[in-house]
PQR file of N, CA, C, O and H, with PARSE charges and radii, in Angstrom:
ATOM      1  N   UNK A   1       2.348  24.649  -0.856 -0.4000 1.5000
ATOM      2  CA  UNK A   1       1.904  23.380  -1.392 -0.0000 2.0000
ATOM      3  C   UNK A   1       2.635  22.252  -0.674  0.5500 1.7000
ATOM      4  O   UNK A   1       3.852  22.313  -0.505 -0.5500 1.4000
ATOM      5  N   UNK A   2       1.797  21.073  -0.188 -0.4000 1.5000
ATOM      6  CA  UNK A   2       2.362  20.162   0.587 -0.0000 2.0000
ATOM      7  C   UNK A   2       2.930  18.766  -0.420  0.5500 1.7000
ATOM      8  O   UNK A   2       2.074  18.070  -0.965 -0.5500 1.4000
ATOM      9  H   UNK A   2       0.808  21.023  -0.326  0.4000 1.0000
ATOM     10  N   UNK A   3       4.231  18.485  -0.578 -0.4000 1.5000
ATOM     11  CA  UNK A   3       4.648  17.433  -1.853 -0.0000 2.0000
ATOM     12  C   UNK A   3       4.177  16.694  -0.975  0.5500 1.7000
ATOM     13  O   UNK A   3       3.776  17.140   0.100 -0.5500 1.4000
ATOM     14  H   UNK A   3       4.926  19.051  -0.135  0.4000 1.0000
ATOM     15  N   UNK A   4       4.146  15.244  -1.343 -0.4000 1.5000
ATOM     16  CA  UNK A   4       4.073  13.943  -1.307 -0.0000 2.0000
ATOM     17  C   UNK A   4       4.602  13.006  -1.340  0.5500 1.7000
ATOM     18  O   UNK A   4       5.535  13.546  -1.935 -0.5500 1.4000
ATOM     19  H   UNK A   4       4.472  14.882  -2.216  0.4000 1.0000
ATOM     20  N   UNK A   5       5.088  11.503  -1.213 -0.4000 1.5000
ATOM     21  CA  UNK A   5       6.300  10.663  -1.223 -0.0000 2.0000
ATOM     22  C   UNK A   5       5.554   9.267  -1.081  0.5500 1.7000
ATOM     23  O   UNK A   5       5.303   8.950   0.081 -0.5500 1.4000
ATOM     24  H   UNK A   5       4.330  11.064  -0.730  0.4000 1.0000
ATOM     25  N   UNK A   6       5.143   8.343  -2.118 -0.4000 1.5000
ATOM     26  CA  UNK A   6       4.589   7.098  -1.573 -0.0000 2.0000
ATOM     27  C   UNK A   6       5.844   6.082  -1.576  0.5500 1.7000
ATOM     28  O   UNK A   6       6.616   6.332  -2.502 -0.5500 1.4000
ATOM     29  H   UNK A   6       5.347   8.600  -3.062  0.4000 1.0000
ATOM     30  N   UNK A   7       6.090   5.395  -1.063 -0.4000 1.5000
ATOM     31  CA  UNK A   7       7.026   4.450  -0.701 -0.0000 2.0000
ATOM     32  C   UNK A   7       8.331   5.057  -1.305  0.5500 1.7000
ATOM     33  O   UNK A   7       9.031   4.378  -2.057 -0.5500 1.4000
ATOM     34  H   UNK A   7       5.463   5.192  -0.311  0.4000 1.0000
ATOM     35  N   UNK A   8       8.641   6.288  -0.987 -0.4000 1.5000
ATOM     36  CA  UNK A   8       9.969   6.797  -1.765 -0.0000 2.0000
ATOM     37  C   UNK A   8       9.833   7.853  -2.412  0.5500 1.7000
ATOM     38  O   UNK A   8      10.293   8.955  -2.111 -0.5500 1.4000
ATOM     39  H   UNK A   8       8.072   6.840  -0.376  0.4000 1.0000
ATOM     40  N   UNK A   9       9.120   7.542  -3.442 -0.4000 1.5000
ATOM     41  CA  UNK A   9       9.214   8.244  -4.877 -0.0000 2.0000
ATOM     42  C   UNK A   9       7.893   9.178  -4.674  0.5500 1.7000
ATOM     43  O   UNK A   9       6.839   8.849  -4.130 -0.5500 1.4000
ATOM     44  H   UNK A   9       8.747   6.647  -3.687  0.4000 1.0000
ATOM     45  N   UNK A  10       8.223  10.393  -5.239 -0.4000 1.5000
ATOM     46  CA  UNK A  10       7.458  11.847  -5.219 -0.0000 2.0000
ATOM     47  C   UNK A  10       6.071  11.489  -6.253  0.5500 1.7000
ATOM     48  O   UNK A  10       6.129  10.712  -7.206 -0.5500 1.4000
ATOM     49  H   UNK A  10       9.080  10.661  -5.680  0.4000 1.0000
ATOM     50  N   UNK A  11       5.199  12.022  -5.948 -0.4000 1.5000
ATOM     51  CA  UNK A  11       3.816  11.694  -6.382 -0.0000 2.0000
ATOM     52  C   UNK A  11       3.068  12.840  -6.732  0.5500 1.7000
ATOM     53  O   UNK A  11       2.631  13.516  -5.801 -0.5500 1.4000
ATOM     54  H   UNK A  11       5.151  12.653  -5.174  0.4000 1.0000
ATOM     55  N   UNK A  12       2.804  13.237  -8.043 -0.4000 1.5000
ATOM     56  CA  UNK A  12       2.195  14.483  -8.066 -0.0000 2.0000
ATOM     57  C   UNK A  12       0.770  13.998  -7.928  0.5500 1.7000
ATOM     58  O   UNK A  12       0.378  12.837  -7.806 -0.5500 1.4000
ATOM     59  H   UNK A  12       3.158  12.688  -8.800  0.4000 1.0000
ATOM     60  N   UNK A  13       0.004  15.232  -7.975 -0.4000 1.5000
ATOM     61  CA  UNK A  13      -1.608  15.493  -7.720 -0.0000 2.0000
ATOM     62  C   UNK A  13      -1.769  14.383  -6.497  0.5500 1.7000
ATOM     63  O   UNK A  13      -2.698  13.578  -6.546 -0.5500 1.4000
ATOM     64  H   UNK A  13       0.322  16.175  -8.073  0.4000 1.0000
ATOM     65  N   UNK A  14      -1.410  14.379  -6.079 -0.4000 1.5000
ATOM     66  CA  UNK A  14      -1.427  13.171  -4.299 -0.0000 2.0000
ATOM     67  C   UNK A  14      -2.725  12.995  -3.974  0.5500 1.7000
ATOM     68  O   UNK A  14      -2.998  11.816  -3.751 -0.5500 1.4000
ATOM     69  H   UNK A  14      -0.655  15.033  -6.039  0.4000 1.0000
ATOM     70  N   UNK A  15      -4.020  14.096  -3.824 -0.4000 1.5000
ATOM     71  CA  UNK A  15      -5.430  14.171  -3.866 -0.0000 2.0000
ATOM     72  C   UNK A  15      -6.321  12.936  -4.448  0.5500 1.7000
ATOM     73  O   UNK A  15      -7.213  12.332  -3.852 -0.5500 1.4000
ATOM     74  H   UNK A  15      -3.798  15.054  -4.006  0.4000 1.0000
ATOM     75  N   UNK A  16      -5.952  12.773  -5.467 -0.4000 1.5000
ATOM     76  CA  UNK A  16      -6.618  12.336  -6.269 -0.0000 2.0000
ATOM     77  C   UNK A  16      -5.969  10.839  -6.471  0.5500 1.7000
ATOM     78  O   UNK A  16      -6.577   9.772  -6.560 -0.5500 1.4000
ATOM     79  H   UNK A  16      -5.228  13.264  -5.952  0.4000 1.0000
ATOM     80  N   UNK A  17      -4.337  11.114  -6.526 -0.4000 1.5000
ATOM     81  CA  UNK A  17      -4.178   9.422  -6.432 -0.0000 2.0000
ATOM     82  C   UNK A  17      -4.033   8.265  -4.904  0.5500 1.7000
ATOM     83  O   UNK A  17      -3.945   7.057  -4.681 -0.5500 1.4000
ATOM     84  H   UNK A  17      -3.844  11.981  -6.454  0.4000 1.0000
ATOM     85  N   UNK A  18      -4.081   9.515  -4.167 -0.4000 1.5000
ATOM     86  CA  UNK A  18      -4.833   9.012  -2.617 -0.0000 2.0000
ATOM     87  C   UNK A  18      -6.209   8.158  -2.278  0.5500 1.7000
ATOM     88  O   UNK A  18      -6.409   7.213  -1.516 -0.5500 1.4000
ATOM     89  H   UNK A  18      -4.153  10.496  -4.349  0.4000 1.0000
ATOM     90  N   UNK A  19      -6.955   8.801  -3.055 -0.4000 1.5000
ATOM     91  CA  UNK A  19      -8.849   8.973  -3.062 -0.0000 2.0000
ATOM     92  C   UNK A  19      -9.083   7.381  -3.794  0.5500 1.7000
ATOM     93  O   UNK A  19     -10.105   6.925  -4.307 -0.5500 1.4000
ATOM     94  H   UNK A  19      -6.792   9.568  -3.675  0.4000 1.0000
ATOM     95  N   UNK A  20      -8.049   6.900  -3.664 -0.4000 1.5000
ATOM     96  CA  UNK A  20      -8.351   5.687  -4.937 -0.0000 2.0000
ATOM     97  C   UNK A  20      -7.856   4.204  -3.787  0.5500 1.7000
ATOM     98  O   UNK A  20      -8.130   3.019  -3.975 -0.5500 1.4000
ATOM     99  H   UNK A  20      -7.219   7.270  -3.247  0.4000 1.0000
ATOM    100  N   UNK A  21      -6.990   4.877  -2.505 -0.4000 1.5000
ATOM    101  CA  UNK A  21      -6.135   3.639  -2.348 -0.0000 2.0000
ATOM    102  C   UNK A  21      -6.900   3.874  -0.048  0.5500 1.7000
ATOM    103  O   UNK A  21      -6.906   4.931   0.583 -0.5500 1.4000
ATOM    104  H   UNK A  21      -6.767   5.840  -2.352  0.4000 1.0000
ATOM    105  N   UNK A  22      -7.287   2.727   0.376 -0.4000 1.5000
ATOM    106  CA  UNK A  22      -7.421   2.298   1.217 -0.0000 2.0000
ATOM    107  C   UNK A  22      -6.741   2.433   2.420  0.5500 1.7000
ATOM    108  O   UNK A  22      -5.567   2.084   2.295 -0.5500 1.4000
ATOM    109  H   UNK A  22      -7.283   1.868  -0.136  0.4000 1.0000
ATOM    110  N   UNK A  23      -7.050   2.834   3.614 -0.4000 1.5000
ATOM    111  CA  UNK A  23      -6.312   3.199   4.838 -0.0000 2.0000
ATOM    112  C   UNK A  23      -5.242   2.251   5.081  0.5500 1.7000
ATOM    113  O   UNK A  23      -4.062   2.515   5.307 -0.5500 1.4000
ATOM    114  H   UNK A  23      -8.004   3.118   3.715  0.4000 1.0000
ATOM    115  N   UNK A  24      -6.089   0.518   4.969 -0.4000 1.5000
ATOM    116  CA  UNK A  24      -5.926  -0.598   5.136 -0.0000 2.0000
ATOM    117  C   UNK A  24      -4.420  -0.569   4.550  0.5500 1.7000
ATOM    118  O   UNK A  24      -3.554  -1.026   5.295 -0.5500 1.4000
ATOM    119  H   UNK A  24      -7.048   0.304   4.785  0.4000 1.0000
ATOM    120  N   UNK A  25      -3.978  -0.018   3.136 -0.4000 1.5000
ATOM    121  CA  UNK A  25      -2.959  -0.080   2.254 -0.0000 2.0000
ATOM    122  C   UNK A  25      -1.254   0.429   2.810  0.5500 1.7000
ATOM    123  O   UNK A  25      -0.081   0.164   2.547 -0.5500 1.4000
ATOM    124  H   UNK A  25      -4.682   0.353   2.531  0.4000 1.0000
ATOM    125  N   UNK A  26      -2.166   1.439   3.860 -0.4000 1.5000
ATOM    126  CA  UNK A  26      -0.382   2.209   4.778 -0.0000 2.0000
ATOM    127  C   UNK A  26      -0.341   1.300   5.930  0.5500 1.7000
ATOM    128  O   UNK A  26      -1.123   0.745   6.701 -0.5500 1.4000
ATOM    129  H   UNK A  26      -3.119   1.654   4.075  0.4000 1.0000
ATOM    130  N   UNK A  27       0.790   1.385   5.728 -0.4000 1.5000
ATOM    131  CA  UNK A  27       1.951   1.146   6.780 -0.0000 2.0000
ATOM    132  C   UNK A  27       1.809   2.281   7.609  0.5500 1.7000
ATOM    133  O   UNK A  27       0.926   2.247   8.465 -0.5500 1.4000
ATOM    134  H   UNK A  27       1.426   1.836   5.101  0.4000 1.0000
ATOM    135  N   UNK A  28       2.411   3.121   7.519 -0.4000 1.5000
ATOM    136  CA  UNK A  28       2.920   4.847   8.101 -0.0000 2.0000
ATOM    137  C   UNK A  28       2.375   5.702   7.164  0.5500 1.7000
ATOM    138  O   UNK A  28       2.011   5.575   5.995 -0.5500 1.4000
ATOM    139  H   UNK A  28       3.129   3.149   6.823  0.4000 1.0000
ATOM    140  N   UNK A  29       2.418   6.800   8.137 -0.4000 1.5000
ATOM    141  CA  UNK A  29       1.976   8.085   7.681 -0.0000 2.0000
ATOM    142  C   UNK A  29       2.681   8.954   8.372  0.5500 1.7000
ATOM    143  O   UNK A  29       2.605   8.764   9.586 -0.5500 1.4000
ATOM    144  H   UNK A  29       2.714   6.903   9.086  0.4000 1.0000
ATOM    145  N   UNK A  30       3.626  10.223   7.904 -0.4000 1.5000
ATOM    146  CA  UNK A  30       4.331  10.882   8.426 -0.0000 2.0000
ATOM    147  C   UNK A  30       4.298  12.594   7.420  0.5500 1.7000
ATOM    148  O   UNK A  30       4.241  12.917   6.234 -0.5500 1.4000
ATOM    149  H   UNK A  30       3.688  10.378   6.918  0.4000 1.0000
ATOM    150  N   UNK A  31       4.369  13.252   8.667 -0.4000 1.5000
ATOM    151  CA  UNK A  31       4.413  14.753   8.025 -0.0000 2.0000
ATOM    152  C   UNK A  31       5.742  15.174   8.327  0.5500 1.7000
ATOM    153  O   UNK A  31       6.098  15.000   9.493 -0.5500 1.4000
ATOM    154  H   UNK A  31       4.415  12.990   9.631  0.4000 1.0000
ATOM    155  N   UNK A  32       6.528  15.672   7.558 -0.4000 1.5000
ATOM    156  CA  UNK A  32       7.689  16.182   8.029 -0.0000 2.0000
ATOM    157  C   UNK A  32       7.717  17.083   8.024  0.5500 1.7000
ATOM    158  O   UNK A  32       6.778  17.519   7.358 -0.5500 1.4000
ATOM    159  H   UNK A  32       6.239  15.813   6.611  0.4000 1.0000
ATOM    160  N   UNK A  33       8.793  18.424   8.735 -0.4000 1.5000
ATOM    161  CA  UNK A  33       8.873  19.694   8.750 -0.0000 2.0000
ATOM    162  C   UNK A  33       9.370  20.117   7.196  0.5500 1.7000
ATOM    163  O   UNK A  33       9.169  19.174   6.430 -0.5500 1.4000
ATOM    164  H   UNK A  33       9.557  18.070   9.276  0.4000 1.0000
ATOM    165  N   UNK A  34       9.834  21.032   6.675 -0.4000 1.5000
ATOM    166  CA  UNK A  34      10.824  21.822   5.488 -0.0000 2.0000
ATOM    167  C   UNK A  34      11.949  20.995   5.789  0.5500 1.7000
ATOM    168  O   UNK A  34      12.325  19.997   5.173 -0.5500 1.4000
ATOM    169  H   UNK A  34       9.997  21.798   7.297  0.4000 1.0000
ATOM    170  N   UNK A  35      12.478  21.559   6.877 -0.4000 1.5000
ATOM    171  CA  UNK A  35      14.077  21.322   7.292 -0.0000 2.0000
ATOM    172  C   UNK A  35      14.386  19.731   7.362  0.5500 1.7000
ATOM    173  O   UNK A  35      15.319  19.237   6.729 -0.5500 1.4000
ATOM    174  H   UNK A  35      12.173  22.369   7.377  0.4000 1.0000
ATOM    175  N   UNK A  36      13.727  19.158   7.990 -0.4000 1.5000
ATOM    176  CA  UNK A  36      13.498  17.607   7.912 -0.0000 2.0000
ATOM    177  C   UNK A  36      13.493  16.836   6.401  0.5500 1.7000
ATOM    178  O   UNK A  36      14.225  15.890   6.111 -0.5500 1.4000
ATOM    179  H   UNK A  36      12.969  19.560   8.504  0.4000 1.0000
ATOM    180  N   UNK A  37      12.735  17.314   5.725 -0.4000 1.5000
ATOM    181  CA  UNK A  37      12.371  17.099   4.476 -0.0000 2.0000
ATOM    182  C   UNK A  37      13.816  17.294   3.480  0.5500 1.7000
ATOM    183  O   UNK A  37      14.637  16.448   3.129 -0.5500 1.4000
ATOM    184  H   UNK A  37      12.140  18.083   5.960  0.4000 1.0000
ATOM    185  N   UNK A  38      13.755  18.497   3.249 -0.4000 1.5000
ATOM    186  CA  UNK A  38      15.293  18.400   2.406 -0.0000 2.0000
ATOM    187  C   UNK A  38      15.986  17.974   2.766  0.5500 1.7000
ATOM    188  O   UNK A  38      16.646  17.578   1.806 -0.5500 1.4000
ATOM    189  H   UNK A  38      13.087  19.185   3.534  0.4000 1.0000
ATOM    190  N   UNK A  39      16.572  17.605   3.886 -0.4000 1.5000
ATOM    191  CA  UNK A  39      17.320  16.833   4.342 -0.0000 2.0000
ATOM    192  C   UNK A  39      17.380  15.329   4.046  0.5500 1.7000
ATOM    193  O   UNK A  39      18.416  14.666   3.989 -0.5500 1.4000
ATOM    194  H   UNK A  39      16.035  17.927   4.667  0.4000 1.0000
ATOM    195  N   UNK A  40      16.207  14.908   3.877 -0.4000 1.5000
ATOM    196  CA  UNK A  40      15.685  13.816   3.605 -0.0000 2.0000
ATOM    197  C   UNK A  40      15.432  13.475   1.808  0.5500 1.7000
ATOM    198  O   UNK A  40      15.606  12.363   1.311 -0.5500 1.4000
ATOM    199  H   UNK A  40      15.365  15.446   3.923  0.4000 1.0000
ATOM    200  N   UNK A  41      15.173  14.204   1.355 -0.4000 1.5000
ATOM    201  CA  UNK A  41      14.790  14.193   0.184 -0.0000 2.0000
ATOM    202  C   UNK A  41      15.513  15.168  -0.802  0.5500 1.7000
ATOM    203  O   UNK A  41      15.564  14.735  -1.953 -0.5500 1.4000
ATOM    204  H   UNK A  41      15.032  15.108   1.759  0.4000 1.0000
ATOM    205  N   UNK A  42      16.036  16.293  -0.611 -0.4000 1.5000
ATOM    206  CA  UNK A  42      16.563  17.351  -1.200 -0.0000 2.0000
ATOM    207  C   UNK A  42      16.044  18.009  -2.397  0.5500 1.7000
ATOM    208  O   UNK A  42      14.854  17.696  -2.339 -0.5500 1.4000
ATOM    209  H   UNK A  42      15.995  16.645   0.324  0.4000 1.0000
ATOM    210  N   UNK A  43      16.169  18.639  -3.323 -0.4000 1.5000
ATOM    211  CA  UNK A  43      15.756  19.418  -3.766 -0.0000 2.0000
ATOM    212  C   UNK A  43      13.987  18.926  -4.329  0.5500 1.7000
ATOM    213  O   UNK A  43      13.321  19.836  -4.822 -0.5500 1.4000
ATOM    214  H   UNK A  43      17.135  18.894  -3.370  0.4000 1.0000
ATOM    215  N   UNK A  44      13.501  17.873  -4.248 -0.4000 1.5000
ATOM    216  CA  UNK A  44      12.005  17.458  -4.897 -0.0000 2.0000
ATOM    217  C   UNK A  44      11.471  17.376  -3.547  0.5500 1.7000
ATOM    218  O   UNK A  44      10.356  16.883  -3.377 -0.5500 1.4000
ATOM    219  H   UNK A  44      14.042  17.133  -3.848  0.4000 1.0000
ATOM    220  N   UNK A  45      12.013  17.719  -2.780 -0.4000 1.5000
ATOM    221  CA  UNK A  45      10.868  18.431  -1.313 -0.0000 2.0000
ATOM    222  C   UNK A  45      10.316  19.476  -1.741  0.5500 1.7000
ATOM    223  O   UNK A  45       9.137  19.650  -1.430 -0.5500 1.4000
ATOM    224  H   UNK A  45      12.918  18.119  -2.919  0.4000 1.0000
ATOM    225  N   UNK A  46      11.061  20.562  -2.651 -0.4000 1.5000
ATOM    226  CA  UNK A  46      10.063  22.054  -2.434 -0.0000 2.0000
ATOM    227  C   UNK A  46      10.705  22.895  -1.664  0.5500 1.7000
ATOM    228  O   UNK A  46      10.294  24.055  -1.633 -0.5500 1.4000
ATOM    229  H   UNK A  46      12.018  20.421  -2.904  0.4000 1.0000
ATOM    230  N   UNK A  47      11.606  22.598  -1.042 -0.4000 1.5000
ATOM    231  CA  UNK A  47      11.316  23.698   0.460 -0.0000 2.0000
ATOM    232  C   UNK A  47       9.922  23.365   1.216  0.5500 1.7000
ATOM    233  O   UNK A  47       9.828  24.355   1.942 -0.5500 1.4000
ATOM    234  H   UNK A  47      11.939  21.655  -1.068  0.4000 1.0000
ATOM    235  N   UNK A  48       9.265  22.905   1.371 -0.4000 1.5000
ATOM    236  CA  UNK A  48       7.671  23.032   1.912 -0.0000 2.0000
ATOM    237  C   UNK A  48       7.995  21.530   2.408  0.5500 1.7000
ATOM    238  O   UNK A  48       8.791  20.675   2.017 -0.5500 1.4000
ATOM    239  H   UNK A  48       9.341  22.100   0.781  0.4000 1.0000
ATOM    240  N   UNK A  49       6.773  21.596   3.718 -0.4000 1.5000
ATOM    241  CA  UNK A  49       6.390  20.263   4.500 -0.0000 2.0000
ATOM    242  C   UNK A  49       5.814  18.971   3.126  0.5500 1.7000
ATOM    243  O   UNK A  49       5.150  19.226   2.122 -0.5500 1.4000
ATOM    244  H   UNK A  49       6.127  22.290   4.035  0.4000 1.0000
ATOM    245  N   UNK A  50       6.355  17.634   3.567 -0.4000 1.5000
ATOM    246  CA  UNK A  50       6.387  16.678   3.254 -0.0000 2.0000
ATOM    247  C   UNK A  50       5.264  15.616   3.571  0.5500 1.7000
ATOM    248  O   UNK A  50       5.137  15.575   4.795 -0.5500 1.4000
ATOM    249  H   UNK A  50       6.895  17.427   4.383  0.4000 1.0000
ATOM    250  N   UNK A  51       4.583  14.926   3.079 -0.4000 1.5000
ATOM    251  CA  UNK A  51       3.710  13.858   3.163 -0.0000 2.0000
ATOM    252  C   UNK A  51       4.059  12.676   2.899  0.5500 1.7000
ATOM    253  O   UNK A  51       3.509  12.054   1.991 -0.5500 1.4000
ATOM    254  H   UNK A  51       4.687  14.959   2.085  0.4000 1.0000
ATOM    255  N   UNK A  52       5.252  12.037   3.808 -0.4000 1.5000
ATOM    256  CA  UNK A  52       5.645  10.582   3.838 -0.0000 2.0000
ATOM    257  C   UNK A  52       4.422   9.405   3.896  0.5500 1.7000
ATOM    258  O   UNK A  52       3.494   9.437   4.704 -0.5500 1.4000
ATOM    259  H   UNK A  52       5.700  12.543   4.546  0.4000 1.0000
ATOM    260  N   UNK A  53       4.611   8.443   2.943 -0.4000 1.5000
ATOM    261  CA  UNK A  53       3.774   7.466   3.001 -0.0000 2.0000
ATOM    262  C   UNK A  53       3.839   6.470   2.964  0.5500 1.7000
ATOM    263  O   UNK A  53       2.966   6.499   2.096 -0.5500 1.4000
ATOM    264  H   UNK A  53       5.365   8.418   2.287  0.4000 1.0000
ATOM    265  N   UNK A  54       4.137   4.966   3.109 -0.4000 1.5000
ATOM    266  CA  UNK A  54       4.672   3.309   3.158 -0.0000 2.0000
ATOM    267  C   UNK A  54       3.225   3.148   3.207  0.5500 1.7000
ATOM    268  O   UNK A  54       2.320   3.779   3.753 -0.5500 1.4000
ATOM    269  H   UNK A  54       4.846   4.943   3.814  0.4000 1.0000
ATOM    270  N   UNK A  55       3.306   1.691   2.173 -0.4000 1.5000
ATOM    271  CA  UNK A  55       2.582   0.917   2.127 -0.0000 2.0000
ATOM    272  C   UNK A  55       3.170  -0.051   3.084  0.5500 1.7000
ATOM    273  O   UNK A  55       4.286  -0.049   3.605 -0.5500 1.4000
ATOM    274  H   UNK A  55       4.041   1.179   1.729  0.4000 1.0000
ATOM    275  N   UNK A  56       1.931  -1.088   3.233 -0.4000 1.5000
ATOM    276  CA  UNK A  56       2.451  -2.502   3.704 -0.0000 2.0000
ATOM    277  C   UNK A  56       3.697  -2.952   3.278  0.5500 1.7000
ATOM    278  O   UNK A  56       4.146  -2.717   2.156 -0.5500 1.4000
ATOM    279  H   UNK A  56       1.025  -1.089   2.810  0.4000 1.0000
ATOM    280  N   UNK A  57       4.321  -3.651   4.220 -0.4000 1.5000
ATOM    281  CA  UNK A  57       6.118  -4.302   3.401 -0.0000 2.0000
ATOM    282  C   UNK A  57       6.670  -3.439   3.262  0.5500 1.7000
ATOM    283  O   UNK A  57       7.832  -3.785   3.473 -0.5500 1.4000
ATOM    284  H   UNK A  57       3.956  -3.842   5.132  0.4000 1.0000
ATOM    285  N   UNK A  58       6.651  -2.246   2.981 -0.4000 1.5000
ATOM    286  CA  UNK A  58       7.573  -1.760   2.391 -0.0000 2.0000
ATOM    287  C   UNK A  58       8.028  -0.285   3.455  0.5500 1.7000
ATOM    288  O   UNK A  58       7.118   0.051   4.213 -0.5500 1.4000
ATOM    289  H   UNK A  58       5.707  -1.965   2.809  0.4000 1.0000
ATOM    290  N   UNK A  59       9.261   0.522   3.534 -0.4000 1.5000
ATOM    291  CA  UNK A  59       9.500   1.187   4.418 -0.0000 2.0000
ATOM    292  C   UNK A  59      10.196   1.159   5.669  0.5500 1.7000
ATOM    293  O   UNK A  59      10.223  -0.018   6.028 -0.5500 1.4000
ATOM    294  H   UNK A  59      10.000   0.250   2.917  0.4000 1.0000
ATOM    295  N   UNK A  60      10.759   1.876   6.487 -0.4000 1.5000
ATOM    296  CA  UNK A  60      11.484   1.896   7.796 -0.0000 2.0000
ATOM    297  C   UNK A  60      10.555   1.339   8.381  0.5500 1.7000
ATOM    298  O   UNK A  60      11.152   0.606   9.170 -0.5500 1.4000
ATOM    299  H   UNK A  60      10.737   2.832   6.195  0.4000 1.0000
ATOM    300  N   UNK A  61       9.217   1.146   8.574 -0.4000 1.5000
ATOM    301  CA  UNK A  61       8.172   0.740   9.508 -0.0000 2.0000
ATOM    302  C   UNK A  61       7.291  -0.776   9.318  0.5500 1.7000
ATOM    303  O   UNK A  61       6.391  -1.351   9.931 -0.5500 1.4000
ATOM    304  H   UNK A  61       8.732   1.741   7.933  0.4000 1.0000
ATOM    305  N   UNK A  62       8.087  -1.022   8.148 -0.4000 1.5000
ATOM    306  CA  UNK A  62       7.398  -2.660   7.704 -0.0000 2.0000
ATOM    307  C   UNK A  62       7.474  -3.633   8.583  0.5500 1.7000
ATOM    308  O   UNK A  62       8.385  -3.770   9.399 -0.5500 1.4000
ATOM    309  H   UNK A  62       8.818  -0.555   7.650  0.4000 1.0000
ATOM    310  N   UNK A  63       6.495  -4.361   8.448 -0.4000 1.5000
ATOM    311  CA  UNK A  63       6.520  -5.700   9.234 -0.0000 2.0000
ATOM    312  C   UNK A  63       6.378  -6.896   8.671  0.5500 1.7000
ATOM    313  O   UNK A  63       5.407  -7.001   7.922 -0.5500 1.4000
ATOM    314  H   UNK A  63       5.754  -4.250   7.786  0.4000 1.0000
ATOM    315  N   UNK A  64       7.058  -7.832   8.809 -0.4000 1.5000
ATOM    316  CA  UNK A  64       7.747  -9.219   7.524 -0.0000 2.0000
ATOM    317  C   UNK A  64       6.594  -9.723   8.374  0.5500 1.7000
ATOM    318  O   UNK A  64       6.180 -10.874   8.232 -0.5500 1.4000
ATOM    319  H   UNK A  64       7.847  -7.747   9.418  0.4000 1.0000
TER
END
């Protein structure tokens, strides 16, 4: 199972609260490995690959 992460914070059912929000709305989009991931996030990674997500403004990748 692939978790999820919208501006930070872990997002369950991601499918469905994706299907609602606009390409236009990200900033970034990033897949991370396992190893990457816990590292990054630690134990609410899963062990399993990651689905990083930033909106506009917000994130390592924002633009003021």
């Amino acid at each position: 199972m692939l978790a999820a992460f919208l501006d930070g914070v872990r997002i369950g059912n991601a499918g469905s609260y994706l299907a609602t929000m606009r390409a236009l709305d990200f900033e970034s989009v990033e897949l991370m490995s396992a190893s990457e991931a816990m590292q990054r996030y630690g134990l609410s990674a899963d062990g399993g690959d990651v689905l990083v997500l930033w909106t506009r403004g917000k994130g390592p990748h924002a633009r003021l």
